[in-house]
N, C-alpha and C positions, 0 to 999 in steps of 0.2 A: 504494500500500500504506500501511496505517492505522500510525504510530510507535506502539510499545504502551511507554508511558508506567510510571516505577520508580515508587515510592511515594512516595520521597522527593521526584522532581519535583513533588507538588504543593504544595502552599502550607499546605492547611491538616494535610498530614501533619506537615511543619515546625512550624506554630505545637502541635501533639498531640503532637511530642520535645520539644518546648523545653517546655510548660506539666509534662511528663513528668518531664522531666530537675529540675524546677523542685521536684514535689514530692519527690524523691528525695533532694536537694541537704538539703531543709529537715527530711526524715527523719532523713539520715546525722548532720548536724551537731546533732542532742541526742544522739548517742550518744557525741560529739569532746568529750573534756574541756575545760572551758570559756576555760581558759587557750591551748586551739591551734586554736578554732573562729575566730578571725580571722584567721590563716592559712590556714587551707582555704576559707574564706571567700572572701580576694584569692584566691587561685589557681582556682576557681572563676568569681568573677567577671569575672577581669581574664583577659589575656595575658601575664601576669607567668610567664617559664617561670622562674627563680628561687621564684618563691611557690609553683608545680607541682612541682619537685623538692621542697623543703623540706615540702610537705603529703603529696607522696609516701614519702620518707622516714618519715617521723612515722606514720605510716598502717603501714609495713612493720613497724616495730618496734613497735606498739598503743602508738601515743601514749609513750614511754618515749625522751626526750632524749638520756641516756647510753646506751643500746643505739645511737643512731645514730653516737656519738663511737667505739663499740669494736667496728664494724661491720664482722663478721667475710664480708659475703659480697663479695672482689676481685674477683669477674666478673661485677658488676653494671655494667651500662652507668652506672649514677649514682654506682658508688663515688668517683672523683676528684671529683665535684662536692657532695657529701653536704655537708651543713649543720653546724654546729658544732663543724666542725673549726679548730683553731687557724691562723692564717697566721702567718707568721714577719714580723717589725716591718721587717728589713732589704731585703725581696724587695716586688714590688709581688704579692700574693692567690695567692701560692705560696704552696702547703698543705704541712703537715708529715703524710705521711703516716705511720700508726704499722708498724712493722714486723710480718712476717708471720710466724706459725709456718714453722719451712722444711717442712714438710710439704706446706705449700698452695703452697707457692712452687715448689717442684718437679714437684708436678702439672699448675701451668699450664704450666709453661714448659716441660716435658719431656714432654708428655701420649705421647708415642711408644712412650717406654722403661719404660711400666708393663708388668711381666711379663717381661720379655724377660732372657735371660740374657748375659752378657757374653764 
């Protein structure tokens, strides 16, 4: 019986994502203010998962630095690692995270007891 072959196993489907992906890359990045196009850049072209976070972030908030410092979404799988947040001088890249409205703080941690009467 004949292997009926994915698209991706061939060769030159690869080089047609990658030449793809290539003009896509060089689309997006005149659209990145040109102050954070070398960071999307690295992250891009490297394995840099630090430069992927930090171009991720930057991208969530439309390029806007301080919205990632006051970045209200806690159940983001990248909030503890988000960019531009301060570390404390005395701890070794232990982040000061900013405190949360108790509103949200209650929702996560109690998601059970919305509605329910006591």
């Amino acid at each position: 019986m004949q292997k009926i072959s994915k698209q991706s196993d061939r060769p030159e489907a690869k080089s047609e994502m990658e030449l793809l992906r290539k003009q896509k890359i060089e689309h997006r990045l005149k659209e990145i203010p040109k102050q954070y196009r070398g960071i999307y850049k690295k992250a891009v072209e490297t394995n840099s998962k630090t430069a992927a976070i930090h171009a991720f972030c930057l991208e969530c908030v439309c390029w806007q630095k301080d919205e990632i410092i006051n970045c209200t979404a806690v159940i983001c799988p990248l909030y503890s690692v988000r960019p531009f947040v301060e570390t404390r001088k005395n701890t070794k890249n232990k982040r000061i995270l900013p405190t949360c409205p108790e509103r949200h703080v209650v929702s996560l941690v109690e998601p059970s007891r919305r509605g329910r009467r006591s």
